[in-house]
C-alpha positions, 0 to 999 in steps of 0.5 A, spaced: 010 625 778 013 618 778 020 618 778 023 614 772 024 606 772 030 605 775 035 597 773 035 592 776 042 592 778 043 585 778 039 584 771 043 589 767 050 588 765 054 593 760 060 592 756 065 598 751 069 595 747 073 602 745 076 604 738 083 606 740 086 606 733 090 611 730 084 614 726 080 615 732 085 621 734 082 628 735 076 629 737 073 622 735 078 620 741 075 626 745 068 624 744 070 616 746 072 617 752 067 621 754 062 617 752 065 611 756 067 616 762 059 618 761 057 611 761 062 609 767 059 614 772 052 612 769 052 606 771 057 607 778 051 610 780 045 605 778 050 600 780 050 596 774 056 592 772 060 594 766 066 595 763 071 598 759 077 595 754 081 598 749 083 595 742 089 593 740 090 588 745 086 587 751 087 593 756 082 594 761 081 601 762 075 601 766 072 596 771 066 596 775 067 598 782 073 602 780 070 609 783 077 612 783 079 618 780 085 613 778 080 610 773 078 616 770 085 619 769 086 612 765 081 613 761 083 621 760 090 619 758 088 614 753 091 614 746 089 613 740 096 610 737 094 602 736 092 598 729 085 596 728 084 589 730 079 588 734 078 580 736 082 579 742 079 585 746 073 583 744 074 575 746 076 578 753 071 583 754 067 577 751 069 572 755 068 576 762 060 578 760 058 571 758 061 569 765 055 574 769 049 572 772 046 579 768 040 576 764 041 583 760 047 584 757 049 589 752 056 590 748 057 597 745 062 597 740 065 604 739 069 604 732 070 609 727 072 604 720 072 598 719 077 592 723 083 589 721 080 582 723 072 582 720 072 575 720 074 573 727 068 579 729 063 575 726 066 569 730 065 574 736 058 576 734 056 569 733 059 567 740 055 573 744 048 572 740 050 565 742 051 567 749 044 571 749 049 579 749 046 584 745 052 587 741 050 594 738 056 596 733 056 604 733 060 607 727 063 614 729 064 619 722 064 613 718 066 614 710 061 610 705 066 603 705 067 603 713 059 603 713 058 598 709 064 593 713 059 595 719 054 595 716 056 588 714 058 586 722 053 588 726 047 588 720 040 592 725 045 593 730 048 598 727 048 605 729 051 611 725 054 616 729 055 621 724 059 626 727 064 626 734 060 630 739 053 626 737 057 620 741 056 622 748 048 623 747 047 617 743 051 612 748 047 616 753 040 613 750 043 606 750 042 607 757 037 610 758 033 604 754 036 599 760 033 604 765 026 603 762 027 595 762 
């Protein structure tokens, strides 16, 4: 039986941009860390560089090559007590992609509504469609006006999580569809 395609580790490189907003508290919060500790140790084991940051602000809570249990410990820890503003998180984990050799790159926006800065998202789209990064904005348990605003931000490359524990499988695919490239 042939074994799956592995990336090559050198062509694909994954950011997460994470919700950390006070609506996000309980099992959203839950389900997003473990999605990015998924992602993190997914990608620590193919070798594939990646990152994790945190909104409001622009706090890095994962970086590539930090194994440590330090790492993990900070993104179990995390809390969901800040605003909604995206952009400046956004332009730094932006800002650190577009700077990398990876010919495949790929932004996952975890979110549950909308932002308190879409105007400045839409820039920061722009911006990475601009620079040949592939954002995928993924809503999580969204209500009807949250999901047209990310509808209206990431238009095809908006994927509805509708529920908390769907979270982890679905960012799951995300790379799953990089191993077959």
């Amino acid at each position: 039986m042939p074994a799956e395609p592995e990336p090559d580790s050198q062509s694909v490189a994954m950011g997460v941009l994470l919700d950390r907003s006070g609506s996000m508290d309980g099992a959203r919060m839950a389900a997003a860390r473990v999605a990015a500790a998924t992602l993190h140790l997914a990608c620590a084991e193919l070798d594939v560089w990646h990152g994790v940051v945190a909104f409001e602000g622009a706090e890095w809570i994962l970086r590539s090559g930090d194994a440590s249990e330090r790492a993990l410990a900070r993104l179990a820890g995390l809390p969901a007590n800040t605003g909604s503003a995206m952009s400046p998180a956004y332009q730094a984990l932006l800002n650190e992609m577009t700077a990398r050799p990876e010919t495949l790159k790929v932004l996952v926006i975890i979110h549950d509504g909308e932002p308190h800065d879409p105007p400045a998202v839409g820039h920061l789209n722009h911006c990475a469609a601009e620079a040949r990064i592939e954002v995928l904005g993924l809503g999580v348990e969204l209500e009807a006006g949250n999901r047209r605003e990310m509808r209206n931000l990431f238009g095809e490359r908006f994927i509805d999580c509708p529920s908390a524990a769907a979270l982890a499988p679905l960012l799951a695919s995300v790379v799953n569809t990089l191993r077959q490239r």
